[in-house]
C-alpha positions as CSV (number, residue, x, y, z in Angstrom):
1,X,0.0,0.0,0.0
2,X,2.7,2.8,0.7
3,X,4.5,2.3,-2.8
4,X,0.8,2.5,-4.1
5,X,0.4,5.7,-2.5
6,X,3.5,6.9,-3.3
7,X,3.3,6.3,-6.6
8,X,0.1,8.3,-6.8
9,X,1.5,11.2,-5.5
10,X,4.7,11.4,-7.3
11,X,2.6,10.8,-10.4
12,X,0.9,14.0,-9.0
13,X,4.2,16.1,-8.9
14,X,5.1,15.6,-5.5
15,X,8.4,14.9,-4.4
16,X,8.0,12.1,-2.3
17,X,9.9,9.6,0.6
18,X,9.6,6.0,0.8
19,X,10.6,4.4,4.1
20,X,10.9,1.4,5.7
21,X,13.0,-0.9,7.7
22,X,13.3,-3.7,5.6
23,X,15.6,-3.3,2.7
24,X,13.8,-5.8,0.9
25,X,10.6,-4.3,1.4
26,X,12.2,-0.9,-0.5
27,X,13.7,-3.1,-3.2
28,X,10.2,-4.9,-3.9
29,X,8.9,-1.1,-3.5
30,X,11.2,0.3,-6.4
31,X,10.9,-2.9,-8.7
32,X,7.0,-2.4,-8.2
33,X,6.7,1.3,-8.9
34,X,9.1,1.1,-11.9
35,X,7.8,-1.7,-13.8
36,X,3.6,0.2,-13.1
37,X,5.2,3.3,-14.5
38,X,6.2,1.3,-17.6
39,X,2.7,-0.6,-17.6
40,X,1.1,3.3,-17.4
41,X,3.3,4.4,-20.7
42,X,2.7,1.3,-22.5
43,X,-1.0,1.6,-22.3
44,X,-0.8,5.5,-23.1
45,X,-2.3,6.9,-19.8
46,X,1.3,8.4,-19.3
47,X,3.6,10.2,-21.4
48,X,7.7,8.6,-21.1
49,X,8.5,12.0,-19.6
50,X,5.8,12.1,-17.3
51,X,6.7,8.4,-16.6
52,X,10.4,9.3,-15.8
53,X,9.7,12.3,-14.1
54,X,7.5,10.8,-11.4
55,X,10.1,7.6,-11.0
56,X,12.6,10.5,-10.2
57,X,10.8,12.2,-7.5
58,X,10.5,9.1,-5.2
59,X,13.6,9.2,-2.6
60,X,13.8,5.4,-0.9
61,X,15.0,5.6,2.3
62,X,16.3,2.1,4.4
63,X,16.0,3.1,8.0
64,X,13.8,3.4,11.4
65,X,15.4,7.0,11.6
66,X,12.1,9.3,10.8
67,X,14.4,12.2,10.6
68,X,14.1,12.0,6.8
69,X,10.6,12.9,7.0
70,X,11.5,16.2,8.7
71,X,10.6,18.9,5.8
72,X,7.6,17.2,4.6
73,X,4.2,19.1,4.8
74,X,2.4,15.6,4.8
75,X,3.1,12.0,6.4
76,X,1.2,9.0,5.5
77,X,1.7,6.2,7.7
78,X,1.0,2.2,5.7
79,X,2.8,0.1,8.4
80,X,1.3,-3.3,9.7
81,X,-2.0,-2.9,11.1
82,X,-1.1,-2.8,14.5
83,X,-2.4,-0.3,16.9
84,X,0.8,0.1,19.2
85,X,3.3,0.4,16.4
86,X,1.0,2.7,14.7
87,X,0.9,5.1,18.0
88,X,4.6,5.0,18.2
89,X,5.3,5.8,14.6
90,X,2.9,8.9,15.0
91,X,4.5,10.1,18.5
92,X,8.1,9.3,16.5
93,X,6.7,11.2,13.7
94,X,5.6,14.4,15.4
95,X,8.8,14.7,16.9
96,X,10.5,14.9,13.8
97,X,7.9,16.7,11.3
98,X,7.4,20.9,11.5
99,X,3.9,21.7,13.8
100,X,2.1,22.6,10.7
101,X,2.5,19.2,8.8
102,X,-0.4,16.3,8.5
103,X,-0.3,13.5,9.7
104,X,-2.2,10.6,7.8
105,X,-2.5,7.1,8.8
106,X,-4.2,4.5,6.0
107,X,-5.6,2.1,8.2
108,X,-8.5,0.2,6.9
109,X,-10.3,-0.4,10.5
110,X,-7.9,0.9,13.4
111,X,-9.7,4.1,15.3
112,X,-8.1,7.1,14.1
113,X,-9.2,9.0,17.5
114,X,-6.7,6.2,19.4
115,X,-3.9,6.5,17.1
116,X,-3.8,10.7,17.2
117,X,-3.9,9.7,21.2
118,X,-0.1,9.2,20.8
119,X,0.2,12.8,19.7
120,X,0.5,15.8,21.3
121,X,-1.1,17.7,18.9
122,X,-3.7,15.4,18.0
123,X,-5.3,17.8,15.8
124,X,-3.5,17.2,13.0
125,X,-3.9,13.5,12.1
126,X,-6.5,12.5,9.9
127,X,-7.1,8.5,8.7
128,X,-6.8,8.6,4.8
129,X,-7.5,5.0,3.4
130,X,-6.7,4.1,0.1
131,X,-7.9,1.0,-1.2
132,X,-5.8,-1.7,-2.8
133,X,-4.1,-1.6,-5.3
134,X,-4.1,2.5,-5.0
135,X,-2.9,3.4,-8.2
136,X,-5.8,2.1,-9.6
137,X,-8.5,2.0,-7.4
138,X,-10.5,5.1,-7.3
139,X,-11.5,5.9,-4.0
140,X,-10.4,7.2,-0.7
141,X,-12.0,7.3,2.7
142,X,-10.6,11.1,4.4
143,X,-11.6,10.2,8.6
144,X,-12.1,12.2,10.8
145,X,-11.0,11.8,14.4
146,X,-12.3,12.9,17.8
147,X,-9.8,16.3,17.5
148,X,-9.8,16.3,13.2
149,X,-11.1,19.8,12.5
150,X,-13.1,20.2,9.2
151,X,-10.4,22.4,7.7
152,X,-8.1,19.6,8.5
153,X,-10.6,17.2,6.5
154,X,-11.5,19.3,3.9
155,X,-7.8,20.2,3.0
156,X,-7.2,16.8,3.2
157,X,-10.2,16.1,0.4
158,X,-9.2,18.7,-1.6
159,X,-5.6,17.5,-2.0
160,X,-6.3,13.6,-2.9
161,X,-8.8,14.7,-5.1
162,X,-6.7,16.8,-6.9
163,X,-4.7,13.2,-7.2
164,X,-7.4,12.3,-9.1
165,X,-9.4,10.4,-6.2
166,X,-12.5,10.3,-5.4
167,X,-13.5,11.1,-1.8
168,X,-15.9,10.5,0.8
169,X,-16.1,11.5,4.7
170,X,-16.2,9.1,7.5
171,X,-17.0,9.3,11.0
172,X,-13.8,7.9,13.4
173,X,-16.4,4.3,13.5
174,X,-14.8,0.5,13.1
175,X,-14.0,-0.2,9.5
176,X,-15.8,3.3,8.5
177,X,-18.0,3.2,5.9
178,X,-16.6,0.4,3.4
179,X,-15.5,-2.3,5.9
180,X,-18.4,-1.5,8.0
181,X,-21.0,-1.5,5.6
182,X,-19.5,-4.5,3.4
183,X,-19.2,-7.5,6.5
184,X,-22.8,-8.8,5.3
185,X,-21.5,-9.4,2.4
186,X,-18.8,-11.9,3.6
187,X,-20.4,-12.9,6.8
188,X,-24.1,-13.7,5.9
189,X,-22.6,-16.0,2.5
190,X,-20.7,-17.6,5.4
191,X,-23.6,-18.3,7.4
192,X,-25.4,-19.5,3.9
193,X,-22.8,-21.8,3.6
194,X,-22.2,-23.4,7.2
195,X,-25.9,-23.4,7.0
196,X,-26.0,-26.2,3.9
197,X,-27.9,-24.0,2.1
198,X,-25.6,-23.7,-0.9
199,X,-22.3,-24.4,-2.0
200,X,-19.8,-21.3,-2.5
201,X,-20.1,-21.8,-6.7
202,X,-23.6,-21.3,-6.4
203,X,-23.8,-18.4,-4.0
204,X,-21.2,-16.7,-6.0
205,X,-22.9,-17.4,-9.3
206,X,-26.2,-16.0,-7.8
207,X,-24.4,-13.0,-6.4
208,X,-22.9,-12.2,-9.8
209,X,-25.7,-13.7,-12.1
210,X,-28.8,-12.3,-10.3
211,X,-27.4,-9.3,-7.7
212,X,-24.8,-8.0,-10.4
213,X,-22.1,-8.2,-8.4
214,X,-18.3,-7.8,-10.1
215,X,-17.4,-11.3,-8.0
216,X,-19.2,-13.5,-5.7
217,X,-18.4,-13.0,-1.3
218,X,-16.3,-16.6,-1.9
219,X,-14.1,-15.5,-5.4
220,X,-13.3,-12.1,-3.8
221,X,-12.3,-13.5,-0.6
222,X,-9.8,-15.8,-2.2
223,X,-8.3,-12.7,-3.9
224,X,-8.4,-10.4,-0.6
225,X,-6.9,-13.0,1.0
226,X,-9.0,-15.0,3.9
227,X,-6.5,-13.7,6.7
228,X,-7.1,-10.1,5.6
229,X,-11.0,-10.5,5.3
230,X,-11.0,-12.4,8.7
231,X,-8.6,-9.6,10.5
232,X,-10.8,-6.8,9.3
233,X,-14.4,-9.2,10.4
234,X,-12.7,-9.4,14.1
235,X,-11.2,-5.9,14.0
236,X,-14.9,-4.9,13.3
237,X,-16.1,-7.4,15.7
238,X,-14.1,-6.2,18.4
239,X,-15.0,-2.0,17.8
240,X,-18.3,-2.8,18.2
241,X,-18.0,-4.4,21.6
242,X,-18.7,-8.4,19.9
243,X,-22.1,-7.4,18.2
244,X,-23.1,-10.1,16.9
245,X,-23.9,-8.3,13.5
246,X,-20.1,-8.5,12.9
247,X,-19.5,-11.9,14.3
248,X,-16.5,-14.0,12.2
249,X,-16.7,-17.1,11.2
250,X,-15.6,-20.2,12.5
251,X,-15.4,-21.8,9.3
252,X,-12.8,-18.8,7.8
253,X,-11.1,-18.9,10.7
254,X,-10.6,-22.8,10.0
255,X,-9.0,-21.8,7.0
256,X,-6.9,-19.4,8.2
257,X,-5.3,-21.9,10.5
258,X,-4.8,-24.3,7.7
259,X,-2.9,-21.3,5.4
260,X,-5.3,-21.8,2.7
261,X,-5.5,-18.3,2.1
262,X,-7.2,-18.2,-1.2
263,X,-5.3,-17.2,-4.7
264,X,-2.0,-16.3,-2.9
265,X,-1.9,-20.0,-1.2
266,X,-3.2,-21.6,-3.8
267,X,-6.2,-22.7,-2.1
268,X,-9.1,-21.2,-0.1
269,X,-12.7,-21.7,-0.7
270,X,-11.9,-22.6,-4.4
271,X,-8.4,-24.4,-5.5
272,X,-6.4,-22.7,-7.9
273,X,-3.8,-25.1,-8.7
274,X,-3.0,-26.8,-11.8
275,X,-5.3,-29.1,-12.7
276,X,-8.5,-28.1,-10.6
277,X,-11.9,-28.2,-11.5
278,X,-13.5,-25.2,-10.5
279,X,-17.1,-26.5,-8.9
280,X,-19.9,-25.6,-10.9
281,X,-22.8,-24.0,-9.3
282,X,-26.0,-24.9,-9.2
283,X,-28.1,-22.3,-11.0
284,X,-31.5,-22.6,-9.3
285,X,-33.1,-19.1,-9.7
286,X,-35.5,-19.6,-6.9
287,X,-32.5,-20.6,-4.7
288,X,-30.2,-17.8,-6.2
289,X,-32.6,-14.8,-6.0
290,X,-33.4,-16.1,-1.7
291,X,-30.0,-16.2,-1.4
292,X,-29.3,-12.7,-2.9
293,X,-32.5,-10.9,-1.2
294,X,-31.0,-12.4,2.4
295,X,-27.5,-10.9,2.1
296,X,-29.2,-7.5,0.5
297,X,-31.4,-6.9,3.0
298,X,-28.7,-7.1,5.8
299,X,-26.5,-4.6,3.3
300,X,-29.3,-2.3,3.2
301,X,-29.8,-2.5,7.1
302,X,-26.3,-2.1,7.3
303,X,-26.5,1.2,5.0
304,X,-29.6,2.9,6.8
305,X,-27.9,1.9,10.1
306,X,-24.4,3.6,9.0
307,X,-26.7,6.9,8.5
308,X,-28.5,6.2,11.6
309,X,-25.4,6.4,13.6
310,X,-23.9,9.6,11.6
311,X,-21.0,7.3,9.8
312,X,-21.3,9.3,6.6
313,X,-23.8,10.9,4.3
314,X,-26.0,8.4,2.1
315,X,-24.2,9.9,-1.2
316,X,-21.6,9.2,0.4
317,X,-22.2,5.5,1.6
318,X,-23.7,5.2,-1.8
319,X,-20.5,6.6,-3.6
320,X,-17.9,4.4,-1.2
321,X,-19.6,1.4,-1.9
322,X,-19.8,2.0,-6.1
323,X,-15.9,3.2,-5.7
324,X,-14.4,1.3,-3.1
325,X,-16.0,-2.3,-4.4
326,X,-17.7,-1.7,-7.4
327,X,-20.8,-2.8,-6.0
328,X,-23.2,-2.6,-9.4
329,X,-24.8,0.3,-7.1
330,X,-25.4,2.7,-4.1
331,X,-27.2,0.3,-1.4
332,X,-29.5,3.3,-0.4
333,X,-30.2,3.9,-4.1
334,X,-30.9,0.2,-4.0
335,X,-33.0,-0.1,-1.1
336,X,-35.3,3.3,-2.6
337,X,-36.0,1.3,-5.7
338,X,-37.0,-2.1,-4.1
339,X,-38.6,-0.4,-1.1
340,X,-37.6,-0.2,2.9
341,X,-40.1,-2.1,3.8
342,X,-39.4,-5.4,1.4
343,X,-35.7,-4.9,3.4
344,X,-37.5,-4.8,6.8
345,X,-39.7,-7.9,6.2
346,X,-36.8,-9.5,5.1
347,X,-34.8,-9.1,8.1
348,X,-38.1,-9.4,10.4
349,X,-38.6,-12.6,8.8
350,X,-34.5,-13.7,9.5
351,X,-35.2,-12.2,13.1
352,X,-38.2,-14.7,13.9
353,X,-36.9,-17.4,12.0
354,X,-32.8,-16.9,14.2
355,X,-34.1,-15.2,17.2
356,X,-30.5,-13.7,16.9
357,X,-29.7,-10.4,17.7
358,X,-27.5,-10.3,14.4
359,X,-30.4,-9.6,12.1
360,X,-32.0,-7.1,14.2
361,X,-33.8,-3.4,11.9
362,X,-31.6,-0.7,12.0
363,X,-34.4,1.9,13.8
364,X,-33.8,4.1,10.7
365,X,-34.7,0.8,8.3
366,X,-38.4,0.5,10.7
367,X,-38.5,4.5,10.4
368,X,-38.3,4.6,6.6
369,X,-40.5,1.5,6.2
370,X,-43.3,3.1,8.5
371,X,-43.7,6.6,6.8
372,X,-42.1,6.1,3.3
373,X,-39.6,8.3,3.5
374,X,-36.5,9.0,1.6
375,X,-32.7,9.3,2.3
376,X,-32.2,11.0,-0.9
377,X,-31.7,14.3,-1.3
């Protein structure tokens, strides 16, 4: 993720430093941003000059001295996602960096409000995260903690959009809008599955086939990689005090344990080594569409309940889930067209059925489904 980003912003004119400990990690770093410059010229989206130019802004640096970072006007932090380290890079950082500078950490899940805790000016830290691979993915969440000021935001927006991002606002919530909003998506296939209702071919195929989706919740969590997706389900799991909304799965977690991580382990849910069949699904359209209308409606909840809580605006929800995982489109546009009440007596109905907290209306979703209302503007 950092040579992502700092390819982006030397592709943007910015002189830029690239730091880390591991001088292997700098090399891969290097070898990565030179050979996606050469990929950008070859397909014409950049000239040779403006190729070369941007290669010769980035400065690699092969230390755990910050001091390097000492005239820059903005730090963005991509270390591991671990919430000590993180809080002792930002209390190194300030240190070293002029009072004026921002500091920016791209965590995908980790509370901004704790990391800026470290700091002694926590004013200026701001969560901007970019999603992978960030050259080419469009969109960025700009987060803001307890002590962000909305100059500090809006500055923030205003310069990654003028990187050609787009942007959205999110409150200082676990996993923010996207890896808030998205769990369902993951965590209610998983339940499908362990359930026996339907194997992972044919809840992907129905996904894609009847919902639209780019990939199925089983094919894109073989490319995430299941120990991402499962660290950002418990990261999520754990913000929200164990709701059991957010609850992981046992069965990932199995899989975890075993290393069969998906595409970059050669096996996950699917195999992917020579030789394998891939499963075929069974295309059932009555099975397929009950299949997609239960994950929807607990996307939608999650939507209206993201609104509920203040997490971000419903353009914007709508906008992060179109940019950040192509979802074919905005859940709240979604849930205008097929009506909030079809979403509420589809979760009612999960509710009754469960008796589990986990499928519990967002009070906005019973709200909106009582006096037709809008979320649109």
């Amino acid at each position: 993720m950092g040579s992502g980003i700092a390819q982006v912003a030397a592709v943007a004119g910015h002189p830029v430093i690239l730091q880390d400990l591991d001088e292997g990690a700098i090399a891969r770093a290097r070898a990565g941003i030179d050979k996606a410059l050469a990929r950008e010229t070859e397909k014409d989206r950049l000239t040779r000059s403006a190729a070369e130019a941007a290669r010769e802004r980035v400065r690699y640096v092969v230390s755990g001295d910050l001091s390097a970072f000492a005239p820059c006007r903005l730090v963005i932090e991509a270390i591991v996602e671990r919430l000590g380290l993180k809080r002792e890079s930002f209390a190194a950082l300030e240190r070293v960096v002029a009072p004026e500078a921002m500091l920016a950490t791209n965590t995908s899940a980790l509370s901004i409000t704790t990391i800026a805790g470290a700091c002694q000016r926590p004013e200026r830290v701001v969560g901007l995260h970019f999603f992978n691979p960030a050259p080419m993915m469009p969109l960025v969440e700009v987060v803001r903690g307890h002590a962000t000021p909305g100059a500090l935001v809006d500055t923030a927006c205003a310069l990654v959009q003028r990187w050609g991002k787009t942007t959205v606002v999110a409150a200082d919530t676990p996993g923010f809008i996207v890896n808030r909003i998205a769990r369902p998506f993951y965590g209610e296939a998983l339940r499908i599955l362990d359930e026996g209702i339907a194997d992972c071919a044919t809840i992907d195929w129905a996904m894609r086939t009847l919902g639209g989706f780019r990939m199925g919740p089983f094919e894109l969590m073989d490319l995430i990689g299941n120990d991402v997706n499962f660290a950002v389900t418990s990261a999520v799991y754990e913000g929200f005090f164990f709701d059991p909304r957010y609850k992981p799965s046992l069965t990932q977690r199995r899989l975890v344990d075993a290393n069969l991580l998906g595409r970059k382990t050669g096996r996950g849910y699917y195999d992917y080594r020579d030789g394998a069949v891939p499963p075929a699904p069974r295309e059932d359209p009555a099975l397929g569409r009950s299949i997609l209308e239960r994950i929807l409606a607990m996307l939608i909840n999650e939507a209206v309940d993201a609104v509920y809580w203040g997490v971000a605006t419903p353009a914007d929800i709508d906008l992060a889930m179109v940019k950040g995982v192509s979802y074919p489109r905005g859940l709240i546009a979604w849930a205008e067209e097929l009506g909030y009440r079809v979403a509420l007596e589809r979760l009612e109905r999960l509710q009754a059925e469960y008796a589990e907290d986990r499928y519990r209306p967002s009070p906005l979703l019973r709200r909106l489904a009582a006096s037709g209302g809008t979320l649109r503007g």
